[in-house]
C-alpha positions as CSV (number, residue, x, y, z in Angstrom):
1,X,127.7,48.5,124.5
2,X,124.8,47.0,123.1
3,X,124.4,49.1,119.5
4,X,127.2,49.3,117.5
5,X,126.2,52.2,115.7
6,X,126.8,53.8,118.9
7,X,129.6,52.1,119.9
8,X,131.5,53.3,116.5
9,X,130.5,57.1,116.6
10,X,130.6,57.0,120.5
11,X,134.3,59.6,119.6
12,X,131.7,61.5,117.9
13,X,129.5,62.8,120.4
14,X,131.6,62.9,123.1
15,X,135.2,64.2,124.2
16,X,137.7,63.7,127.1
17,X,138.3,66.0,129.7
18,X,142.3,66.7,129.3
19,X,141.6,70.5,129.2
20,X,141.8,70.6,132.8
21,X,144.4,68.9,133.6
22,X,146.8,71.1,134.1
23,X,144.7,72.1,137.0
24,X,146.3,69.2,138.8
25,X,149.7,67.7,140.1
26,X,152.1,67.5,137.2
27,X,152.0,63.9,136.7
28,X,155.1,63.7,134.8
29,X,156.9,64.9,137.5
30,X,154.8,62.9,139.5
31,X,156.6,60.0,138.2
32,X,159.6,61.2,138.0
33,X,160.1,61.7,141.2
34,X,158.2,58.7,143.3
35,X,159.0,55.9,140.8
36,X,157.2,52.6,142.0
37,X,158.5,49.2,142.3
38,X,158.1,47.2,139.4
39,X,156.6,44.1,139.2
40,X,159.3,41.1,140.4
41,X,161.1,38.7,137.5
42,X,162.3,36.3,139.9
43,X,160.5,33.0,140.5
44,X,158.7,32.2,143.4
45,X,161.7,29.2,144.5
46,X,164.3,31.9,144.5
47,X,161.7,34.0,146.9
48,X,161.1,31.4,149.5
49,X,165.0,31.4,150.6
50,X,164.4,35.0,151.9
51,X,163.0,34.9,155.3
52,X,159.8,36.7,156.8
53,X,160.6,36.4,160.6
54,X,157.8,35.7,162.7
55,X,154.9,35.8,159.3
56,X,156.8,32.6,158.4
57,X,154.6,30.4,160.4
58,X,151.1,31.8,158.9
59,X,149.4,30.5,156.1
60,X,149.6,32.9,153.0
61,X,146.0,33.8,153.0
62,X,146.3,35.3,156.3
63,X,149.4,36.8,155.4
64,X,147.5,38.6,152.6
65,X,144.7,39.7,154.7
66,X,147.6,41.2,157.2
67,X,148.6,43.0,154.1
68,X,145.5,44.8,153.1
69,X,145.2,46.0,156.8
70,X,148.5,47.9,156.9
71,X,148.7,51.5,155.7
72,X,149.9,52.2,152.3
73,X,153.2,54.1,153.7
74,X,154.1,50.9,155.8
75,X,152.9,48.5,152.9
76,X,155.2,50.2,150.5
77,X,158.2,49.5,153.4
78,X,156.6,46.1,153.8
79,X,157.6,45.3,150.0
80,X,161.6,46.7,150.1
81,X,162.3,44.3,152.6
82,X,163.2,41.2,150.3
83,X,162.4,39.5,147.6
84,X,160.1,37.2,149.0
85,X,158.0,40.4,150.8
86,X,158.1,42.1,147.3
87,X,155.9,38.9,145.8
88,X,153.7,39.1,148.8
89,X,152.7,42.7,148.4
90,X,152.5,41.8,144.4
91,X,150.5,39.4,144.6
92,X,147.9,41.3,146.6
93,X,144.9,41.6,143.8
94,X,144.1,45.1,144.9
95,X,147.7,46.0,145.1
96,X,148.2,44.5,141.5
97,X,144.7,46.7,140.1
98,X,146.1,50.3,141.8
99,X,149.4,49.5,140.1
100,X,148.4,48.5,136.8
101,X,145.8,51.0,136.3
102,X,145.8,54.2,139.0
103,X,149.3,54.1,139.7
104,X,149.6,57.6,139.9
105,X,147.0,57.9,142.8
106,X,149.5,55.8,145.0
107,X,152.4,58.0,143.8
108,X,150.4,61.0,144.8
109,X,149.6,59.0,148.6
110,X,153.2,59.0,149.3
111,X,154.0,61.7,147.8
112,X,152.4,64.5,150.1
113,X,152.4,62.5,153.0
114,X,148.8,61.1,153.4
115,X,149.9,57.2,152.6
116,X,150.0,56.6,156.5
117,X,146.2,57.0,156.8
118,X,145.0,55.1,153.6
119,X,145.1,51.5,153.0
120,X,145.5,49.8,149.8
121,X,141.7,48.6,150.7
122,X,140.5,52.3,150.6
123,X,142.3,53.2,147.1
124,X,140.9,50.0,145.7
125,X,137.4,50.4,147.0
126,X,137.6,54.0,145.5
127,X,138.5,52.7,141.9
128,X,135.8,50.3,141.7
129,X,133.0,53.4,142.7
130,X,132.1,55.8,140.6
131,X,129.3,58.2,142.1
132,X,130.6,62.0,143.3
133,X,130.5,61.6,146.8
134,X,129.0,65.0,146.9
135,X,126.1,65.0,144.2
136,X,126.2,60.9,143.0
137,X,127.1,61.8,139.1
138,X,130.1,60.1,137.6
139,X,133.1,61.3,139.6
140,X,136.7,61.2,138.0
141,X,138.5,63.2,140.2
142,X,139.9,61.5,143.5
143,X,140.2,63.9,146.4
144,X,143.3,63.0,148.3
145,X,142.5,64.1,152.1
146,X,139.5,61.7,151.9
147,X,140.2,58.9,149.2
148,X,137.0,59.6,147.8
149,X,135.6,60.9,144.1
150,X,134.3,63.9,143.2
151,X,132.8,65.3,140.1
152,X,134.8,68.5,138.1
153,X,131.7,70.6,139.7
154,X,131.8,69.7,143.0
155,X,135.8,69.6,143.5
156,X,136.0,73.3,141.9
157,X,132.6,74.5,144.5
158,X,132.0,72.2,147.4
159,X,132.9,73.3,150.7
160,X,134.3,70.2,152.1
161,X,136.5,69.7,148.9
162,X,138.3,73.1,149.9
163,X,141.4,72.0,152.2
164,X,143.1,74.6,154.6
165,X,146.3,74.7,156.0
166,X,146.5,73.6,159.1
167,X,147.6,76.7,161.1
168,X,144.2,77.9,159.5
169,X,142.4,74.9,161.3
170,X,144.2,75.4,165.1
171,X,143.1,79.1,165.1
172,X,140.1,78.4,163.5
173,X,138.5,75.4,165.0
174,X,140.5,75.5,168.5
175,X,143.0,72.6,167.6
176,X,146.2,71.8,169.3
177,X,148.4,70.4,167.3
178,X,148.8,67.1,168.8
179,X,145.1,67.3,167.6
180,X,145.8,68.0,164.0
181,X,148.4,64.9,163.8
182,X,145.7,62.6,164.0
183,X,144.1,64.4,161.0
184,X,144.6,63.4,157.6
185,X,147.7,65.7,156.8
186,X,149.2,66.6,153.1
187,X,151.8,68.8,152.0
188,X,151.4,69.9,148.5
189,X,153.4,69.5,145.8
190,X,155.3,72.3,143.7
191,X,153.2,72.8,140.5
192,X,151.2,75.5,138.4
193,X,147.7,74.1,139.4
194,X,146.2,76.6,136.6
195,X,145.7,76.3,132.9
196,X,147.0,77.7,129.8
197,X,146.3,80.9,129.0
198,X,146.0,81.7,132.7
199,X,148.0,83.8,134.9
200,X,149.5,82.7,137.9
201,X,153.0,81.7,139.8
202,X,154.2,78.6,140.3
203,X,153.7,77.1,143.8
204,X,157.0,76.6,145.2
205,X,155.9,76.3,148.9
206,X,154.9,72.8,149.9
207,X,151.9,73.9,152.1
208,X,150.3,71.6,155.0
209,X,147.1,71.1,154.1
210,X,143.8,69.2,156.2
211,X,139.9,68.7,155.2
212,X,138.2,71.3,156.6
213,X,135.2,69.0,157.9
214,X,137.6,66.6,159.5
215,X,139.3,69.7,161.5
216,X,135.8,71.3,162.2
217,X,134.4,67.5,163.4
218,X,138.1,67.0,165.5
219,X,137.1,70.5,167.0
220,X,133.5,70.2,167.8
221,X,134.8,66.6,169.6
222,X,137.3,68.2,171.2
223,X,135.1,70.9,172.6
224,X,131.3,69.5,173.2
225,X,129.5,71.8,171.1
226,X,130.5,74.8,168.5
227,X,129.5,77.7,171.0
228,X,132.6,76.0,173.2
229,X,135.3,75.8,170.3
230,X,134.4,79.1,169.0
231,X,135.2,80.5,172.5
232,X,138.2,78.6,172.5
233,X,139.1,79.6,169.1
234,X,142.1,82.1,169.1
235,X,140.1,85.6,169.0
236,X,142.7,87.1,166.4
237,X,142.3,84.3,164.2
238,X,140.3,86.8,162.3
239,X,143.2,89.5,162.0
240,X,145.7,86.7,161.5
241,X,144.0,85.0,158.7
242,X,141.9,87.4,157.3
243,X,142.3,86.0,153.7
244,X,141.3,82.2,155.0
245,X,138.6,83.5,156.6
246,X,137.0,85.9,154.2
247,X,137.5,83.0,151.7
248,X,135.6,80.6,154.0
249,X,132.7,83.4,153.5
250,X,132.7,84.6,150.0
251,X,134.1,81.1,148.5
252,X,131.2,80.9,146.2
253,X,131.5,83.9,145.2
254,X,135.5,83.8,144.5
255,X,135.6,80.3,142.9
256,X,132.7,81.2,141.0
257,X,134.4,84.2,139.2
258,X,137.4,82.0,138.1
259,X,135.1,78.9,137.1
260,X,133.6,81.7,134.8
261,X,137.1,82.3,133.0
262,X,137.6,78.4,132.9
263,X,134.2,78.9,131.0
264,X,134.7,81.0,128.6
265,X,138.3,79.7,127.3
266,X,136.5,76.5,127.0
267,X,133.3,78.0,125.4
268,X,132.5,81.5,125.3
269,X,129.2,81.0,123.7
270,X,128.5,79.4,127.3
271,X,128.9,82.0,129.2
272,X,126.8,85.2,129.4
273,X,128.9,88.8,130.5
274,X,131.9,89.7,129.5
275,X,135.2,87.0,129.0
276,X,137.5,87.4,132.5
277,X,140.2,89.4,132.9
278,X,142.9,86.3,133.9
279,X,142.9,88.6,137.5
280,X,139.9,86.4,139.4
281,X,140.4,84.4,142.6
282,X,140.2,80.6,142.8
283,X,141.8,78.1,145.5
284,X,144.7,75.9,143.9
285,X,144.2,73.9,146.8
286,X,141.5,72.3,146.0
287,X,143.7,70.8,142.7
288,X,146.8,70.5,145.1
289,X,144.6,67.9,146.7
290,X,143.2,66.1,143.8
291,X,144.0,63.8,140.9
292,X,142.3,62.3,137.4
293,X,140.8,59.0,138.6
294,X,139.9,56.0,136.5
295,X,136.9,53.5,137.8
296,X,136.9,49.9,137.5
297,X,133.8,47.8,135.9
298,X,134.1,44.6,137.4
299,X,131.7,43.1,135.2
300,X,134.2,43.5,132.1
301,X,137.7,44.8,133.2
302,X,136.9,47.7,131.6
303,X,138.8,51.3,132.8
304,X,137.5,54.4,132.6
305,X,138.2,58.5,132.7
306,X,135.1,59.6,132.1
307,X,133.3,61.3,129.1
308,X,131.7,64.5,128.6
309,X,128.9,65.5,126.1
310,X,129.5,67.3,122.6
311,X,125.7,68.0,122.5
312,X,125.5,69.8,125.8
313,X,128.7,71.7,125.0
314,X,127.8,72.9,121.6
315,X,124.0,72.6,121.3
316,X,121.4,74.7,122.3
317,X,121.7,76.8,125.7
318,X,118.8,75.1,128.3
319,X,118.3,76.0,131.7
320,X,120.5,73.5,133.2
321,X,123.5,74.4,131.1
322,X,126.1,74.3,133.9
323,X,125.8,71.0,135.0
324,X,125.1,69.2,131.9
325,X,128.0,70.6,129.5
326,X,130.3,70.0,132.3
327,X,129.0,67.1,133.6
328,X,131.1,63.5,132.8
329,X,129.9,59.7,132.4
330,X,131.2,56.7,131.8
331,X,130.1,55.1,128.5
332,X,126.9,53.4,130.0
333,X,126.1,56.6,131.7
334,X,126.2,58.4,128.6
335,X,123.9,55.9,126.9
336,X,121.4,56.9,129.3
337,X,122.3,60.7,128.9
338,X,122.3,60.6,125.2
339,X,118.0,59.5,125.8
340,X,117.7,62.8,127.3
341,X,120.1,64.9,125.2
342,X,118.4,66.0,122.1
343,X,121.1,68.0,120.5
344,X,123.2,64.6,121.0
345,X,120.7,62.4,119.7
346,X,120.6,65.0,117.0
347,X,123.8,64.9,116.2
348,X,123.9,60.7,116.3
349,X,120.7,61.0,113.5
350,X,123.0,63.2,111.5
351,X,125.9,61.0,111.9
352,X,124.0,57.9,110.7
353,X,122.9,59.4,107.8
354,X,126.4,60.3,107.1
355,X,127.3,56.8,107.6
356,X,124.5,55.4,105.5
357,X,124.9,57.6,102.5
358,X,128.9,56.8,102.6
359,X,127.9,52.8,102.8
360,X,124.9,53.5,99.8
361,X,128.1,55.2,98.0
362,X,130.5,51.9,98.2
């Protein structure tokens, strides 16, 4: 960070976004319950007397490169083999990075089922990024059914962030279910997915869940064109699911009403109307099918979370309050943020007199 004035009251005018995540998988648990190989203490002369069958004969670079190709379920059953297969699959840089710094996004990959149809690659290539896939602003959630980031904003409201179960997606979209197998497929996990100070049950049920675009593109393939999958849709799909459905149609609407509530705990002078009644609708499977996601600067090692904006959460109202109070960045985005933010920059003015008049004071 080039100004060190900045750099030392960067806590200042910014704050973290742990509010919300109780939203999510319970990471403790989490970790209780998938712990991951650790890192191996025996040398590499002691590994060489265990055998690798017919990998023997390659060179370890290619051996490596097989590696990165295989899926993270088979990798993971790749490195309980031996010894000698553990220090392979260690020594795979973008095995070591997940491990060392998202370890909890692999735990979560074999944890509800989706490690089959990721590769250690496509977690790795995800923690370097950081754009939302949806709307390009810093994104520090990753979704799950596609190994890809979204924003808070667009996880809570985005369409294609709101996974269904799968019998949902064979009435809906006209899928056998040899067809949904070669979908991305999770089952959740037990949790709360709400916050403090909300109502709501646990979630006991572990509950198949698939992408909605990936079912509705498996469909439309399946059938030629959407006139031809809606006729082979099941016609009481309607009656059967009439919850999925009507969500599907008011889903703004519904997740809207509960964002409000999440609003107003957070900052009631926010939001206009009055504060929720704990009793609105929201889809916990959306944070069934998510997880807090760190990015990678290459240029400096550096791991991020993300960062959200004390100026835009307690300055002024301005007509794009929404998505600027909520918004995240990592520190470089925030520098750019902070030239457009004039409650921040107003609070950084105040906070450099402070510091001046305490240093005139010594």
């Amino acid at each position: 960070m080039d100004d060190p004035i900045v750099a030392q009251q960067l806590n200042e005018l910014t704050y973290e976004r742990q509010d919300i995540y109780d939203l999510f998988m319970n990471l403790k648990t989490l970790e209780q319950n998938c712990p991951l190989a650790q890192p191996s203490i025996e040398g590499s002369n002691t590994a060489s007397l265990y055998p690798l069958g017919q990998l023997d004969v390659l060179p370890l670079e290619i051996i490596q490169n097989i590696l990165q190709l295989l899926d993270l379920q088979t990798l993971a059953l790749t490195q309980s083999v031996n010894q000698r297969s553990k220090l392979l699959v260690d020594s795979l840089p973008q095995h070591r990075e997940i491990v060392t710094h998202a370890p909890n996004a692999l735990r979560a990959m074999l944890s509800t089922g989706l490690a089959p149809h990721f590769t250690i690659n496509h977690l790795y290539r995800a923690l370097r990024a950081q754009e939302c896939i949806e709307c390009g602003l810093f994104g520090a959630y990753l979704y799950l059914l596609e190994c890809r980031r979204y924003c808070w904003l667009c996880l809570a409201e985005a369409s294609d962030a709101l996974p269904v179960s799968t019998e949902f997606a064979i009435h809906s979209f006209g899928l056998p279910r040899s067809a949904i197998r070669q979908l991305p497929c999770m089952k959740s996990l037990p949790g709360r997915y709400n916050l403090d100070g909300f109502h709501g049950d646990t979630h006991k049920r572990r509950v198949a869940l698939v992408n909605p675009k990936a079912a509705k593109e498996a469909g439309m393939k399946l059938h030629g064109t959407q006139e031809a999958m809606e006729a082979y849709a099941d016609p009481y799909a309607v009656r059967r699911f009439p919850r999925a459905m009507d969500r599907d149609r008011k889903e703004g609407n519904r997740n809207a009403t509960w964002l409000q509530g999440v609003r107003h705990m957070q900052n009631p002078s926010r939001v206009r109307g009055p504060p929720w009644s704990h009793h609105g609708h929201y889809e916990p499977q959306r944070f069934m099918a998510a997880i807090p996601f760190p990015t990678l600067d290459l240029s400096d090692g550096a791991i991020e979370w993300g960062l959200s904006c004390k100026g835009c959460r307690d300055g002024p109202p301005n007509d794009d309050v929404s998505r600027d109070w909520e918004a995240m960045y990592t520190k470089r985005g925030y520098l750019a943020h902070l030239d457009q933010c004039e409650w921040s920059k107003h609070l950084s003015a105040s906070l450099k007199t402070d510091s001046s008049t305490m240093s005139e004071r010594r």
